[in-house]
N, C-alpha and C positions, 0 to 999 in steps of 0.2 A: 814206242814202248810205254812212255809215259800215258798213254791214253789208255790203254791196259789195263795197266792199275788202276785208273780212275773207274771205267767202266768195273774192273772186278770188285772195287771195294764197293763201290754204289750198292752192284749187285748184294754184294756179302752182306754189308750193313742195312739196307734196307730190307732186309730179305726174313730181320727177328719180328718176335712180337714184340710189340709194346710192353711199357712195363703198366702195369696195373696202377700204380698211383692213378692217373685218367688218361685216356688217350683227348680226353677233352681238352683238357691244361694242354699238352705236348702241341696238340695244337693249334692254339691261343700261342702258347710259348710260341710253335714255328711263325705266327705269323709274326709276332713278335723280331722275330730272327732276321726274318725279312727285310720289315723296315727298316734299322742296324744296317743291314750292308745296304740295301738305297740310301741308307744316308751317309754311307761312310764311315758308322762307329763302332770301331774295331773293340774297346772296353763294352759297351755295350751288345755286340753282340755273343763278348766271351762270356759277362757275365749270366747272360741268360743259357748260352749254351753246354757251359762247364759244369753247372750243375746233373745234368742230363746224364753228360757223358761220363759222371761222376759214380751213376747209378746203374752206369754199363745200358745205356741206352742206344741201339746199335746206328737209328736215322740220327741221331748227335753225334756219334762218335763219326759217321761219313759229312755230316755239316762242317764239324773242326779240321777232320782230315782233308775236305776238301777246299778250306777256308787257309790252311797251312800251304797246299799245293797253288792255288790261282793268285791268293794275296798275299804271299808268305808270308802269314802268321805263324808265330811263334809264342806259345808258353811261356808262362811266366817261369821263369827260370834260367841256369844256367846252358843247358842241354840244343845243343844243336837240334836245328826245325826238323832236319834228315834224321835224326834218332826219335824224334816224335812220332812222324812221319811212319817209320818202320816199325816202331811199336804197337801203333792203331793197326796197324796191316796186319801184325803177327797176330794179332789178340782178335782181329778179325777170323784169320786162318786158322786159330785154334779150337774158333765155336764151328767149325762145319764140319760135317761128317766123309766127304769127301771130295777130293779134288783132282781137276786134270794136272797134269804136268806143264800144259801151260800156264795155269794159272799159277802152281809153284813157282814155276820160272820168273812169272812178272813181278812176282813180289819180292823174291829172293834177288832181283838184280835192282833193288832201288836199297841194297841191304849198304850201309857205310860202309865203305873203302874198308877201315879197321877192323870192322869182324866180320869178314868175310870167311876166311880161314875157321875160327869157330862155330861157324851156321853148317859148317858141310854135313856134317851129323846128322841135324837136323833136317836137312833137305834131305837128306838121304830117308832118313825113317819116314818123313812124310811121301817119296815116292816110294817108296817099296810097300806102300799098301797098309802099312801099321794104324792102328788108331790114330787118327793125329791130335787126338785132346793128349792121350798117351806121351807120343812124342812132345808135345808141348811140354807138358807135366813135367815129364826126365828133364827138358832145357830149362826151362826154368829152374829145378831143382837144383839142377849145375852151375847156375849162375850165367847160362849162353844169351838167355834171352828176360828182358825184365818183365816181372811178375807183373798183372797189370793194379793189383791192389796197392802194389809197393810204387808202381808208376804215381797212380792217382794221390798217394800220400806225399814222395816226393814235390808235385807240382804244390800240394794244400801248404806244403811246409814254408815252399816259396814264397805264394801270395801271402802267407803269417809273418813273412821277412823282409813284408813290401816291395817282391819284386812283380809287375805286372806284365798282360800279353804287350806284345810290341807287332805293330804290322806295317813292314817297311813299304809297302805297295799300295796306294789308294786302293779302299774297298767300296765299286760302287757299281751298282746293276743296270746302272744307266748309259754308261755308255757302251 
């Protein structure tokens, strides 16, 4: 199941444009990226990539999510890796225009034990065909699912209160 998700966010995330600041930089930055996990440096690789993902960049926002997933890294912050984790996903499934029911399913079953119960809603509007930026909009609005501007302040508020990424798993391409 978990391969799933990895395969559909890849897809999702890789799948935007660039942002225009340069695709030259992004990637200078990715190579950048790169070397950070062959060498194993988890601050280093946040800080080059947070920015990115800061500007809703969608091949960063799959580099973090998938740097959370293989080395479980985690945000600076309080917030469980799994509530990250589900966030990138939502805010992924919010920019596409449409989706299978499998791919609803793969995302919705990595959703925390705890809000389970209030997603139903929103999976529901997302399989019954509804706009899903639509649907997103309403959850958000309700407070079901967090906003991602409100995501990416929380984490900024973080690192302004010294809290940093933490990556409990050597990150290394080497072996």
């Amino acid at each position: 199941m978990k391969a799933k998700i990895v395969l559909f966010l890849m897809l999702v995330f890789s799948s935007g444009p660039a942002l225009s600041q340069t695709e030259d930089q992004w990637l200078e930055d990715r190579g950048k990226i790169r070397t950070y996990l062959q060498e194993g440096d988890c601050s280093g690789f946040w800080n080059i990539v947070w920015p990115w993902v800061e500007r809703d960049h969608r091949d960063a926002q799959s580099l973090l999510w998938a740097a959370m997933y293989e080395f479980g890294l985690v945000p600076p912050g309080d917030t469980p890796r799994e509530s990250h984790m589900f966030t990138l996903a939502l805010h992924a499934m919010s920019l596409e225009d449409k989706l299978s029911d499998a791919d609803i399913d793969s995302v919705f079953s990595s959703v925390p034990v705890e809000k389970v119960s209030n997603l139903i809603a929103l999976k529901n509007c997302v399989k019954k065909g509804h706009l899903i930026k639509a649907c997103f909009d309403k959850a958000e609005e309700s407070g079901l699912v967090p906003n991602f501007t409100s995501y990416v302040k929380d984490i900024n508020v973080a690192i302004e209160s010294g809290k940093t990424v933490v990556c409990p798993y050597p990150i290394n391409l080497n072996n």
